[in-house]
SEKETOR-860376 format. One record per residue (C-alpha): residue number from 0; x, y, z. Coordinates in steps of 0.25 Angstrom, whole numbers, m for minus. Example, Ala and Ser with C-alpha at 12.3 -4.5 7.8 and 13.67 -1.06 7.14 Angstrom:
2
- 0, 49, m18, 31
- 1, 55, m4, 29
! end
This chain:
506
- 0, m182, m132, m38
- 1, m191, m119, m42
- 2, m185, m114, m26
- 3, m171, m118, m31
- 4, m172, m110, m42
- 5, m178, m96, m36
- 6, m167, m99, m25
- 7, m156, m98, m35
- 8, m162, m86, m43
- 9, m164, m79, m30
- 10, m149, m85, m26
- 11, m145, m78, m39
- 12, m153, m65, m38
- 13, m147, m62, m22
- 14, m134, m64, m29
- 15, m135, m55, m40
- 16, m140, m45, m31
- 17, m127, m47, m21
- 18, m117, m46, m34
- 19, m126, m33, m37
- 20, m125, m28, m25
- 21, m109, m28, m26
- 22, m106, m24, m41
- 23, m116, m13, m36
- 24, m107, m8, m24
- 25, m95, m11, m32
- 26, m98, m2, m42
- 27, m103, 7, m31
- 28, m89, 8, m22
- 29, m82, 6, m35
- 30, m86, 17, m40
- 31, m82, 26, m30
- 32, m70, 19, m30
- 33, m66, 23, m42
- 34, m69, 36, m43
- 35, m61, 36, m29
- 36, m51, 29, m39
- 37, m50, 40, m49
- 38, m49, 51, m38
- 39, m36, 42, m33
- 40, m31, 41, m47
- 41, m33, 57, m47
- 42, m23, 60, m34
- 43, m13, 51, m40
- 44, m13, 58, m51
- 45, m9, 70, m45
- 46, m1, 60, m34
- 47, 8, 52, m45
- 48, 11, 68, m52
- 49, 12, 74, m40
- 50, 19, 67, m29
- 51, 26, 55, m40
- 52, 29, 40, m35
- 53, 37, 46, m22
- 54, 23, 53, m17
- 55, 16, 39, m20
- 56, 27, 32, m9
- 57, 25, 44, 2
- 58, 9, 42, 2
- 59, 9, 27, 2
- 60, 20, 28, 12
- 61, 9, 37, 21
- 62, m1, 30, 17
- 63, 2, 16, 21
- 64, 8, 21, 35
- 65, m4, 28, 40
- 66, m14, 17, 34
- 67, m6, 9, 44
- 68, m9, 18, 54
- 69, m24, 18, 51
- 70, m26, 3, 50
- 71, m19, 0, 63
- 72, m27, 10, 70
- 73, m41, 10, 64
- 74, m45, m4, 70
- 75, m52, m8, 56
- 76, m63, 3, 59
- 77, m66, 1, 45
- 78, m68, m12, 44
- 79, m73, m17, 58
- 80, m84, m7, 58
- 81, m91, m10, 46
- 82, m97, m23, 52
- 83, m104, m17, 63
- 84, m109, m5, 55
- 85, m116, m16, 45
- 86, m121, m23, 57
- 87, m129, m13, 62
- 88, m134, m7, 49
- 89, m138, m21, 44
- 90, m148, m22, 58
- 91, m153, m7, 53
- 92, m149, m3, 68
- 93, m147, 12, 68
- 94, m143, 14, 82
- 95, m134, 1, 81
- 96, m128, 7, 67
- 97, m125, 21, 74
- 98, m119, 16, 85
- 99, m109, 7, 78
- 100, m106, 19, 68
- 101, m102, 25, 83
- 102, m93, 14, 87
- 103, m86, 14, 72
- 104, m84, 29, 73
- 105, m79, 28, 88
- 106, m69, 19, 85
- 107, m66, 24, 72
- 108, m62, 38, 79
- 109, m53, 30, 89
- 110, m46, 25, 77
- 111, m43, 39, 71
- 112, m37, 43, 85
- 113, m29, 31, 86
- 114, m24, 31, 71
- 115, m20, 47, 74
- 116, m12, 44, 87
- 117, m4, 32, 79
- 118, m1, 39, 69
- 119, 4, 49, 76
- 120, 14, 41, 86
- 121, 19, 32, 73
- 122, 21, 43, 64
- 123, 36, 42, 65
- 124, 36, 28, 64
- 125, 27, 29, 53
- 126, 37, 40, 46
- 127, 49, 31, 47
- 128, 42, 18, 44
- 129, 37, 23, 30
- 130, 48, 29, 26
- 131, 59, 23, 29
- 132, 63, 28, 41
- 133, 61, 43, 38
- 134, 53, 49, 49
- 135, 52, 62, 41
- 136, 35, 58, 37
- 137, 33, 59, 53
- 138, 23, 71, 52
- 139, 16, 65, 41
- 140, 12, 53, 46
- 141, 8, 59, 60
- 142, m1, 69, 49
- 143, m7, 57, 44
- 144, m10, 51, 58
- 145, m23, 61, 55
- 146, m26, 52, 42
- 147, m27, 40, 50
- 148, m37, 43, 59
- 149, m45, 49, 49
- 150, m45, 35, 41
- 151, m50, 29, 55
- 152, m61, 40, 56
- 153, m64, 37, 40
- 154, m62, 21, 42
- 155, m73, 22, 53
- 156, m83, 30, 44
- 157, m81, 22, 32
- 158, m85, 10, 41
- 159, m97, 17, 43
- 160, m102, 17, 31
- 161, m100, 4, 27
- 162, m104, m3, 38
- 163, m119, 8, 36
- 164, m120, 4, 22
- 165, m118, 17, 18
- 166, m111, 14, 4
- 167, m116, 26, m3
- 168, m108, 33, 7
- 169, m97, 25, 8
- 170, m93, 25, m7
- 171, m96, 41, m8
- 172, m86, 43, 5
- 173, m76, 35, m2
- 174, m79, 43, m17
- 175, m78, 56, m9
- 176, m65, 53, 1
- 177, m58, 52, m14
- 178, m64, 67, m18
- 179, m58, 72, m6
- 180, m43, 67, m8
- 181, m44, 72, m22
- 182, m44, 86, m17
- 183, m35, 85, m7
- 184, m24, 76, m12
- 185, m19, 83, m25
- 186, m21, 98, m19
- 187, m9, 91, m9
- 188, m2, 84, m18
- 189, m2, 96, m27
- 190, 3, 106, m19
- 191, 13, 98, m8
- 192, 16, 86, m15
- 193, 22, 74, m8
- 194, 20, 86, 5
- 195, 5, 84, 2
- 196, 4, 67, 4
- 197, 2, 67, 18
- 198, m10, 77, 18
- 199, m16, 70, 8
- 200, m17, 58, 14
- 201, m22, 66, 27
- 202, m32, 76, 22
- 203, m38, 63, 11
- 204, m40, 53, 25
- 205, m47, 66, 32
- 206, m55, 68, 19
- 207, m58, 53, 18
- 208, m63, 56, 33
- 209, m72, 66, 32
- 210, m78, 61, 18
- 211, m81, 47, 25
- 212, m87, 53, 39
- 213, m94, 61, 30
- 214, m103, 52, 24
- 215, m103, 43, 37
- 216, m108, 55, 46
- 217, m121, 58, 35
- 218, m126, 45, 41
- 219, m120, 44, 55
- 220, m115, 56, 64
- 221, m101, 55, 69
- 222, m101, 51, 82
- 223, m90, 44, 88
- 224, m85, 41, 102
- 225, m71, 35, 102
- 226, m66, 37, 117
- 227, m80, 30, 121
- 228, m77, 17, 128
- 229, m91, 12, 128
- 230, m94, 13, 114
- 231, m79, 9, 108
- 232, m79, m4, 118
- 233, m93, m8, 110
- 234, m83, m9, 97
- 235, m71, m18, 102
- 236, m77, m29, 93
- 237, m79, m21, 83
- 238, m62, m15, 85
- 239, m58, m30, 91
- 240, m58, m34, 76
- 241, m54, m19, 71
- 242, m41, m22, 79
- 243, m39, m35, 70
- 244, m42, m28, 57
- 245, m32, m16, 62
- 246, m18, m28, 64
- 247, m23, m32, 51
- 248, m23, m19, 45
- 249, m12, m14, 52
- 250, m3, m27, 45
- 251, m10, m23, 34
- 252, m5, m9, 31
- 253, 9, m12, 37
- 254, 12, m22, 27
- 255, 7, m10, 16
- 256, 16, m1, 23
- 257, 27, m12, 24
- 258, 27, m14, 7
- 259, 26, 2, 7
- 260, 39, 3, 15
- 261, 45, m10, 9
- 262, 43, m4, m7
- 263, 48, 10, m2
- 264, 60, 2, 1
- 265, 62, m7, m9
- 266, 58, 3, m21
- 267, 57, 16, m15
- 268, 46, 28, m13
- 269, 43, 29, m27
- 270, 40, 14, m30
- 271, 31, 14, m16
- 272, 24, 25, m24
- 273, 23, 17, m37
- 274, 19, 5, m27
- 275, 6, 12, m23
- 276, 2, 19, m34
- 277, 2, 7, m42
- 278, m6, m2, m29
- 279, m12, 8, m20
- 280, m14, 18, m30
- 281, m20, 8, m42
- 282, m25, m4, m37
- 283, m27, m2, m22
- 284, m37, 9, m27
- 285, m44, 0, m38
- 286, m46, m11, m28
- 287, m52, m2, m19
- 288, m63, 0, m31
- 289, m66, m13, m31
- 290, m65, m17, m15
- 291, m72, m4, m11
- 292, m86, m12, m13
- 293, m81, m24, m3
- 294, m78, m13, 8
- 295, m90, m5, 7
- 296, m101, m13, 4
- 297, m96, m29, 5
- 298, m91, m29, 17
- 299, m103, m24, 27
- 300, m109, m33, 18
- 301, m103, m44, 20
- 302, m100, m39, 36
- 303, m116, m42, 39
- 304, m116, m54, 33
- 305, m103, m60, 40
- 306, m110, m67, 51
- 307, m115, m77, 40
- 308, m104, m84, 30
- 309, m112, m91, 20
- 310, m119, m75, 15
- 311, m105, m70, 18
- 312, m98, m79, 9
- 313, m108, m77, m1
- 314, m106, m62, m1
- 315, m91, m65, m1
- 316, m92, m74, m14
- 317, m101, m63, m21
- 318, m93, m52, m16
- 319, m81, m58, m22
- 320, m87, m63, m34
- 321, m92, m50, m38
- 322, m79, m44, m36
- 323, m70, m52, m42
- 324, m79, m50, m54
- 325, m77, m35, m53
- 326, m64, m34, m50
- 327, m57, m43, m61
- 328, m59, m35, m74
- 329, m57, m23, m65
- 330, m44, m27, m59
- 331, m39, m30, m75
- 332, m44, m17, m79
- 333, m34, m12, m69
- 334, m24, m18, m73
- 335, m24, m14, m89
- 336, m27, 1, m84
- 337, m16, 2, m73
- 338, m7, 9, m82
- 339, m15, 20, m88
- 340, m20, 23, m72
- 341, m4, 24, m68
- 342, m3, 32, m82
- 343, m15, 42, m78
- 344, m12, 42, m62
- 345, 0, 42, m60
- 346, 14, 45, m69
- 347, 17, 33, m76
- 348, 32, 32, m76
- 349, 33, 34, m61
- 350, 21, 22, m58
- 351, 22, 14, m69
- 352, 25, 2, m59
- 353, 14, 5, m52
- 354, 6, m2, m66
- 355, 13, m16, m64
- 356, 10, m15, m48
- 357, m5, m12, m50
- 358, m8, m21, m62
- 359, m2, m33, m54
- 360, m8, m29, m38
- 361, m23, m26, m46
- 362, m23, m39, m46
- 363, m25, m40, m34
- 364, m37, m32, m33
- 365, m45, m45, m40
- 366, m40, m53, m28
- 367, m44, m43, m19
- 368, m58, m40, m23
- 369, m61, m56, m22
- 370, m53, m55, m8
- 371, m60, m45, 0
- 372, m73, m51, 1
- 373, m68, m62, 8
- 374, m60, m56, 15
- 375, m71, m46, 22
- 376, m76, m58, 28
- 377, m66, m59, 41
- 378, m68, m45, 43
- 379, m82, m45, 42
- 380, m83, m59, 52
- 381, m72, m50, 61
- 382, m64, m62, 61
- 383, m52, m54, 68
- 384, m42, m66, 68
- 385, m44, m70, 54
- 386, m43, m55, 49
- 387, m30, m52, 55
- 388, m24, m64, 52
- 389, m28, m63, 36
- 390, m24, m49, 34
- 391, m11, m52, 42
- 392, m8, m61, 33
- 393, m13, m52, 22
- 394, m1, m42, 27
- 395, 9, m51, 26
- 396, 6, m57, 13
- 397, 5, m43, 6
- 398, 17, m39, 10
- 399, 25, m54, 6
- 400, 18, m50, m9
- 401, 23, m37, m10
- 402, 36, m39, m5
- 403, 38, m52, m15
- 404, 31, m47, m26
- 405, 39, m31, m24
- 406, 54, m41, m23
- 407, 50, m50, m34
- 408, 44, m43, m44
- 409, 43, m27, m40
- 410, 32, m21, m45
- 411, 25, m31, m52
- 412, 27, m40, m40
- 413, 22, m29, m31
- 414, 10, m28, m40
- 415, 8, m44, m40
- 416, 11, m45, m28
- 417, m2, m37, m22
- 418, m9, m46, m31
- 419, m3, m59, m25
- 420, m7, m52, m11
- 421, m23, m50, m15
- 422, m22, m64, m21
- 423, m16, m70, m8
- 424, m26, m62, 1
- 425, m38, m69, m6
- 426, m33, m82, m5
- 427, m29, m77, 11
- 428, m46, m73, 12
- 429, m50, m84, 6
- 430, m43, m95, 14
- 431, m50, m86, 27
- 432, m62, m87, 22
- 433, m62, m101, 19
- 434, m56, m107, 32
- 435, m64, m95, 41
- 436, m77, m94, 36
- 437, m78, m106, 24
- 438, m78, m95, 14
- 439, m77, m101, 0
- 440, m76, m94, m14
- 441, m89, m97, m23
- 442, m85, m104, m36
- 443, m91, m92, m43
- 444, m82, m83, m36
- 445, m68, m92, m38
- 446, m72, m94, m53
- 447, m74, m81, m57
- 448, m63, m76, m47
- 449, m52, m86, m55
- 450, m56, m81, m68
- 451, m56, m67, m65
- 452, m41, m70, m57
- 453, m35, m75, m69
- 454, m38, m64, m77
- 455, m35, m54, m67
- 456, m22, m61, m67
- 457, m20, m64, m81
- 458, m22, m47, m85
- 459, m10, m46, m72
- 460, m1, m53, m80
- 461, m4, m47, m93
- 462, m3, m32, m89
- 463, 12, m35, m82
- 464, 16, m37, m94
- 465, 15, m22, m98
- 466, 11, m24, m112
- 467, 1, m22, m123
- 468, m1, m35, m123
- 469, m2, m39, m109
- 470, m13, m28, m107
- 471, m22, m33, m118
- 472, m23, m45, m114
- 473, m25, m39, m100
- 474, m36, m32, m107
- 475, m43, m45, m115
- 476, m43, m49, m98
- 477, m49, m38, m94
- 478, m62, m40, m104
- 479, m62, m54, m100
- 480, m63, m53, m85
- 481, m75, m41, m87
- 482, m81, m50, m96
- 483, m82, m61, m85
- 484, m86, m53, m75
- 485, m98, m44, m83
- 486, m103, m60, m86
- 487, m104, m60, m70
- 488, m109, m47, m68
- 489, m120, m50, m78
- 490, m124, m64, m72
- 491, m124, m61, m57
- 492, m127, m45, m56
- 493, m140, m36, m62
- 494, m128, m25, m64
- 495, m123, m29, m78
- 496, m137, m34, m83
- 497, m144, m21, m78
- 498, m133, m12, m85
- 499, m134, m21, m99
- 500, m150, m20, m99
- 501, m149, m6, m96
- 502, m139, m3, m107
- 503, m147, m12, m117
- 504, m161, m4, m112
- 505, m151, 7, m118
! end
């Protein structure tokens, strides 16, 4: 009985410890995050005054296009190299860890060379493909061929410093790649205009580049050797699976490009620019605060630990758990303050659709940041089948939500139906997991995942009504989901009982 006893309390204690480690990370990439955040909010102040709802359209328009380009070409660098990198730096073999940083910049360059020569030879197609068959943009999009193989060259460094454990560096790359846009996004906005979009987007991808090899190269000299057959054969495991992850992305980023083309359309330029500043702009940038933790830190994490599911599943369970707990009072937070950040950031009367479409799609965010965790798990085993087959499906059922959601119910429909897409992408990863690998959801992290969902939900509802009342009861929600999870936070982490006895110590 006395060795039952001190098991549980250790059980208890290795527990704490892991949530610990998370809310500390959180707070960590979330905090960088945000001040990322408020640099974006920034740019679109001067965007949304500047360029108006019709310069929102001709960035997203760019944007999704040559992302397609990059994730079709870049062989899931980012992702597929992570895993060997935390191999190697778990075993504490420096030569080993050297040479994989080799083989990740090799191909990595590779990548950057092939995006460039893509982009280049689809440019018209691309022109015409985005803009309904005007091939007037041809010259842009061959300029922003150079922004393509500057991700794949960033992709590959970032992959780096994950896989190293270099967080510290990791988070100030990311905090310092937002500086640099500031100072040259609204000297071009300012002076060209709508002429000034597609060198923003070039000269911020070169300035995410050279702010990312930056912090990379401190600790590992570039060296790379991309037309070495030897050295590139050693990685064709390693890019067999990068080849998976790239169909997958390239479906991916087609059907974003597809519902950019489909809105444009349907409701025209200026309600594509509404579109994104409501979901890319908002919530794409919020959830990113909260993922940025499962990227960075969870996922090496959980990558060294794949081999064995029992200690996998456990961190899946405790990742999520924690998660959901952080994100719930967030994500309704969000929703009551969505319109005073369209008021601040952007000119109200030209986005006020944009409120309805990210109150309703933040939702979603809840469901992701359970989601993601499991999800990490066939990218971490490398199960190359399964992946492409989830995210396929994945594809498809984002765009059959938009296009019903857009048809039934237009911009509250579109914002639901970014919701109902998270939602069915966690029901998606959970059936995986299940049948895969017997991954089954902890009763603590169900229960507390219901409760919170309901009053995610619930303040959904309440803010479409658009009233005083509906946002005070949104509001009563809000202290009510924070409640719940600060009890968590207090009986299963040191970090709300250390900052209570230091302010009582006060």
């Amino acid at each position: 009985m006395r060795y039952d006893i001190v098991d549980n309390l250790n059980s208890i204690e290795t527990d704490r410890k892991l949530y610990d480690r998370i809310v500390k990370y959180t707070g960590v990439f979330g905090g960088v995050q945000v001040v990322s955040v408020v640099i974006k909010m920034l740019l679109n102040v001067f965007k949304s005054r500047l360029l108006g709802p019709e310069g929102y359209g001709l960035s997203e328009s760019f944007n999704k296009n040559t992302e397609l380009i990059a994730n079709s070409t870049g062989l899931g660098i980012n992702t597929v190299a992570v895993p060997e990198i935390s191999q190697s730096f778990d075993e504490a073999d420096a030569s080993l860890l050297a040479h994989k940083v080799l083989l990740t910049r090799s191909w990595a360059l590779l990548t950057a060379l092939l995006g460039l020569v893509v982009s280049l030879a689809l440019a018209p197609v691309l022109s015409r493909w985005a803009f309904n068959g005007d091939s007037g943009y041809t010259v842009s999009f061959m300029v922003l061929s150079m922004s393509v193989a500057a991700t794949a060259v960033t992709n590959g460094e970032t992959a780096i410093l994950k896989g190293s454990g270099l967080l510290r560096e990791l988070a100030l790359s990311q905090l310092f790649t937002g500086v640099v846009a500031l100072f040259i996004v609204i000297p071009l906005f300012w002076f060209y205009r709508l002429g000034g979009v597609v060198p923003a987007l070039l000269l911020t991808t070169l300035g995410n580049m050279a702010v990312t090899c930056f912090y990379s190269v401190r600790h590992f000299p570039y060296k790379a050797r991309p037309f070495s057959v030897s050295l590139l054969r050693e990685g064709t495991g390693m890019i067999g699976f990068g080849l998976i992850l790239t169909v997958a992305a390239f479906f991916m980023s087609w059907a974003w490009s597809f519902i950019a083309k489909f809105l444009t359309e349907c409701a025209g330029q200026e309600f594509l620019g509404v579109y994104s500043a409501g979901y890319f702009l908002l919530v794409v940038n919020f959830t990113t605060l909260l993922v940025s933790v499962i990227d960075s830190e969870y996922y090496p994490r959980l990558s060294a630990s794949a081999g064995d599911l029992p200690k996998a599943h456990g961190l899946m369970n405790d990742q999520s758990l924690v998660m959901c707990m952080i994100s719930a009072p967030l994500v309704i937070l969000f929703q009551l303050l969505v319109p005073l950040m369209v008021l601040v950031v952007l000119e109200y009367d030209n986005f006020i659709d944009s409120i309805l479409i990210a109150q309703m799609a933040v939702m979603g965010t809840y469901f992701k940041t359970v989601s993601h965790p499991i999800a990490y798990l066939v990218v971490a085993r490398s199960d190359s089948k399964i992946y492409v087959m989830q995210e396929t499906l994945c594809a498809i059922l984002l765009i059959i939500c938009v296009m019903t959601g857009y048809n039934l119910g237009g911009a509250l429909g579109l914002g639901l139906s970014f919701a109902a897409w998270e939602l069915a992408y966690l029901m998606l990863g959970m059936i995986v997991a299940y049948f895969r690998y017997g991954f089954v959801m902890s009763s603590k992290l169900v229960r507390n995942f219901l409760i919170q969902g309901v009053l995610v939900v619930s303040a959904g509802a309440f803010v479409s009504l658009g009233s005083v009342t509906g946002y005070a009861g949104c509001a009563v929600l809000c202290v009510v989901s924070l409640v719940i999870s600060f009890r968590f936070m207090s009986r299963h982490t040191s970090f709300i009982p250390s900052i209570l006895s230091k302010l009582s110590r006060k």
